[in-house]
N, C-alpha and C positions, 0 to 999 in steps of 0.2 A: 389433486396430488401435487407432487413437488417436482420441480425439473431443472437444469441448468440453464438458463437463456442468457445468450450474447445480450448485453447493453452496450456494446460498440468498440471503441480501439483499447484492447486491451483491458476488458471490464463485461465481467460475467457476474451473474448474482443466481441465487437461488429463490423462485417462483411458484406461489402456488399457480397453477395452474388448468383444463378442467381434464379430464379424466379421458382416456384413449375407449375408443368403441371399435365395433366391427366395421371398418366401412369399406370393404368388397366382399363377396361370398368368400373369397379363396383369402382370408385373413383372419390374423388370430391379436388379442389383446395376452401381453405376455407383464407378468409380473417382474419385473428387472430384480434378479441376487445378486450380482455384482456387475461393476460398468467400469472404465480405465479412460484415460484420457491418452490421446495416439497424438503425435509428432503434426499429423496432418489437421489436428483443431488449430492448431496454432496460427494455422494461415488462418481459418477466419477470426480467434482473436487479436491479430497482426491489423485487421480488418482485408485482407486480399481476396479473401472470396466474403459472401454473404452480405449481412446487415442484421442492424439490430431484430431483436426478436425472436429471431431461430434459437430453438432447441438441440441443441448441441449433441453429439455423441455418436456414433455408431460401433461402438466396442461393447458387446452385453453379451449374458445368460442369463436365463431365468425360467418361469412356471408357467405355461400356456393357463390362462384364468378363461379361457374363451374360443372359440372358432364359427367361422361362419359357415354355412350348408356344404359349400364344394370343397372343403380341406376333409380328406382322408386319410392321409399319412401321419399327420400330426396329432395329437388327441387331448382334453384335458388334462392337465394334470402332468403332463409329461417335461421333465425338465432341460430346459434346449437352448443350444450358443446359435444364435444367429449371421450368418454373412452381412458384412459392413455394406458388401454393394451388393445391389439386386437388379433384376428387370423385370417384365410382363409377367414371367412366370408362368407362362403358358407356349412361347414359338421354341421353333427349333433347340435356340443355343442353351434357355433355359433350362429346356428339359434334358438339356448334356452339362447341364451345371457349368454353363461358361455362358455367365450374365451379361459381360464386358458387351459380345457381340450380340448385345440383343436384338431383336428385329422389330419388335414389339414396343418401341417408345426407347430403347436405349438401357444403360445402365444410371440407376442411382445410389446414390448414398444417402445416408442415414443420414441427418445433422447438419445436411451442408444448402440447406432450405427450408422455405416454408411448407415445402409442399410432403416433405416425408421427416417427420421430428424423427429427433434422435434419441437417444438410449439413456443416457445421462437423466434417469427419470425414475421414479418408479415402478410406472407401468411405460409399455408403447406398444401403438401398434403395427404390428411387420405383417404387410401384403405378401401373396404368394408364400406363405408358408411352407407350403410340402415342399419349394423348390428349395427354400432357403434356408430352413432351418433344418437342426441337426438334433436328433435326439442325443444327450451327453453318455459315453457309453461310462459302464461301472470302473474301467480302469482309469477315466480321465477326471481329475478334480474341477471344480469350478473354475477357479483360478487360472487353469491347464489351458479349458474350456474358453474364458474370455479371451486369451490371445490366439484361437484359431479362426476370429471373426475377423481377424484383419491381419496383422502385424505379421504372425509368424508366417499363414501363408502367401504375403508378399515376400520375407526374405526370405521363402523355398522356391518362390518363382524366378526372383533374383538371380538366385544360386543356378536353377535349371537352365535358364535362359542364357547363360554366361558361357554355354559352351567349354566347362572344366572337363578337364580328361585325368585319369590317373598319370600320378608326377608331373603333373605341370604346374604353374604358381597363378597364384589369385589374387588379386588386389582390392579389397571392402574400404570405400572411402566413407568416412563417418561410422562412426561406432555410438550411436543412439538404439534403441530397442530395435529398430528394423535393422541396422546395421550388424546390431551384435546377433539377429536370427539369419541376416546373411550369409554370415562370418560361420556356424555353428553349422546351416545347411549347405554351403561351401564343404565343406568337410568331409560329408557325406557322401561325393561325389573324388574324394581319393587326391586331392590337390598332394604333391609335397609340402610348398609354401605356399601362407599365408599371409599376405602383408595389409597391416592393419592401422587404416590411417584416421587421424583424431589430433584437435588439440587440448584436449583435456586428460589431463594428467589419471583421473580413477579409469578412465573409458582404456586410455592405452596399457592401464593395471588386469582391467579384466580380461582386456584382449590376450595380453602375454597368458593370464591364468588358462584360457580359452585353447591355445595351442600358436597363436599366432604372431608375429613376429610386428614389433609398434612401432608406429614411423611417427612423431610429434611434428603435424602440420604448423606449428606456432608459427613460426618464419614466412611462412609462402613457399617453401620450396619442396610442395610436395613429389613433382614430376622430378625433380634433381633426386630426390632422394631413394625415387623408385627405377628410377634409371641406373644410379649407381648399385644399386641391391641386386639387380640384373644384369650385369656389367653390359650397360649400355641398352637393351634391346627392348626393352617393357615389358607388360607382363600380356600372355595370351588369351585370358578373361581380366574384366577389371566392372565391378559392379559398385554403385553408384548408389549411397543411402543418403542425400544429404537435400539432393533438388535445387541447389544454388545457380546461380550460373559459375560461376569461379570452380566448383567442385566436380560438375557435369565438364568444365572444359579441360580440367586436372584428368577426369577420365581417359579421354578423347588422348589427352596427349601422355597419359601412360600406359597406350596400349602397344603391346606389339603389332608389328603386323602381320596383317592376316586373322588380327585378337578380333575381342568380343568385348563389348563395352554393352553392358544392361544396367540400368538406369530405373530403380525404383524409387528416387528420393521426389518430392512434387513440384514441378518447377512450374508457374502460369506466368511467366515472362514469351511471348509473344514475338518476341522482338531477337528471341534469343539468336546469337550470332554463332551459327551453326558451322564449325572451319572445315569447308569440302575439302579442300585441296590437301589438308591431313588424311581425312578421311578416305580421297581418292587413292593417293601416294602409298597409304596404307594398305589397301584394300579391308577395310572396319567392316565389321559388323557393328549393328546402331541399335539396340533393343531398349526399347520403353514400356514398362509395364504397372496397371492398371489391373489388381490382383482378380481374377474369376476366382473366389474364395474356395469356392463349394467344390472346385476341380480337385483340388489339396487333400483335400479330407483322406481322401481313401490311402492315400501313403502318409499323411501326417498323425493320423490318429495313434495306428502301428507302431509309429516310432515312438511317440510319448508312452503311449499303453504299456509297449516294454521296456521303457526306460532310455533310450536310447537319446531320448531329447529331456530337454528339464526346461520349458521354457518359461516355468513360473518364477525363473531365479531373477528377470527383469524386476521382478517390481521390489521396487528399493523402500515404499511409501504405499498404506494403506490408510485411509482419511475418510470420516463420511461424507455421504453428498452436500451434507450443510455447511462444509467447509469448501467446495470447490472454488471459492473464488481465490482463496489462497492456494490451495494447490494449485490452478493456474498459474498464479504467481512465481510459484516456485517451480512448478517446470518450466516454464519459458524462461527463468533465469537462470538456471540449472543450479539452484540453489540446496544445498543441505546433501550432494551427494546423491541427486535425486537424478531415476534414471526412467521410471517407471511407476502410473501413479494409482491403484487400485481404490476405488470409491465404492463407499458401501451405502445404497438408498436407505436402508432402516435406521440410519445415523444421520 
């Protein structure tokens, strides 16, 4: 079969490959119908996580071709989105569909190793099935479907975690697909304002369409400019799509106090220079999240099924998988107005 594999700094190509099997009883071999490429491959075609050779992706749906003896929930034939991060699939936190805290070996992802290939494929095969896969229901489209394995239920967690109350104001720093799913389940949660920070001129067009009100970071001066929109005080949620360190410290310092600063952008800086003495002075709340996909579902399905959410309007760009190397190209550059990038394996 075919699959995307990293060849190193910024250089992916399309591979045959050999073909995914069963290999634990509680796993299924799933035909990929569609796969997208998410904000977070880009760290490892940046090269900051990984190395060559991995199999990239963790954003799919598709057609269970397969199951092993202990999967019961799941059944041939059935068409299913899977969660970007998993775990054992078997302890406690799995079986309350919050993989994050697994006990059982931890959380993985899809793509960002050798040891569980990614999506960006074909075929692949996803362990612990019953815990992590989702049977597609009739009101949600494929498309719909792909971004509930990752994207959207990080910027509902976002949203949740941000601590929004009715009539208070929000702050989304970066307005990329998890940004703009932020920004949209921000919303949902009754903010009055919405301040929506980007420096790209379409992202602060969509924003304004979105309901929200655009702050062009071009300058550097985003904390001036959120300060002044508040006359002076910050905002009391401020969620974080971007994972910089400059963006993570704009957070930090455009919160009110007493606010809530959540932090879903990906930042592996180590080093990062954490400023207590804001944080103290403030009295911050500090939220980092690492989405347990499969918790989302039961209130994100709802909202698409009735319409309520539209979260297939991300993708700006649909390409076969034989062209992903360019489509990388053009997301990492943000080329051609490109916001969202859906790939099609039979292409």
């Amino acid at each position: 079969m075919r699959a995307v594999v990293l060849q190193g700094h910024r250089s992916v190509s399309v591979e045959r490959v050999p073909d995914p099997t069963i290999t634990t009883p509680d796993s299924a071999v799933i035909a990929v119908e569609h796969t997208a490429i998410c904000g977070s491959d880009l760290h490892l075609y940046h090269g900051d996580l990984g190395g060559a050779g991995i199999r990239l992706g963790h954003e799919f749906v598709g057609t269970v071709l397969e199951t092993g003896n202990d999967v019961h929930r799941i059944r041939k034939g059935d068409r299913v989105l899977v969660s970007g991060v998993i775990g054992c699939g078997h302890c406690a936190s799995c079986l309350a569909r919050d993989p994050v805290t697994c006990s059982g070996g931890g959380p993985k992802v899809f793509g960002v190793g050798p040891d569980l290939h990614g999506g960006q494929a074909e075929m692949v095969t996803v362990p612990g099935v019953d815990a992590f896969a989702l049977a597609i229901p009739e009101q949600v489209s494929a498309e719909q479907s792909v971004l509930l394995t990752d994207i959207l239920p990080t910027g509902y967690l976002g949203a949740l975690r941000a601590d929004i109350t009715p009539g208070s104001t929000v702050v989304v720093i970066g307005l990329g697909p998890v940004g703009v799913f932020a920004l949209q389940c921000a919303a949902l949660f009754g903010p009055a304002r919405i301040l929506a920070v980007d420096r790209v001129p379409e992202r602060l067009r969509r924003a304004r369409e979105l309901g929200a009100e655009p702050i062009d970071a071009t300058n550097g001066d985003t904390v001036a400019q959120v300060l002044a929109a508040t006359q002076g005080r910050g905002a009391p949620s401020v969620i974080e799509a971007v994972g910089a360190d400059a963006t993570v410290s704009d957070a930090l310092m455009c919160a009110a106090p007493g606010g809530t600063v959540s932090v879903i952008g990906v930042n592996t800086n180590m080093a990062f220079a954490y400023p207590m003495p804001v944080a103290l002075m403030r009295r911050l709340t500090f939220r980092v999240t690492l989405a347990s996909i499969p918790s989302t579902w039961d209130a994100l399905v709802p909202l698409i099924a009735t319409g309520r959410l539209h979260p297939e309007q991300v993708f700006t760009h649909r390409v076969g998988l034989s062209k992903a190397a360019e489509a990388y190209r053009m997301f990492d550059e943000r080329a051609d107005g490109v916001l969202k990038v859906l790939l099609d394996p039979t292409a």
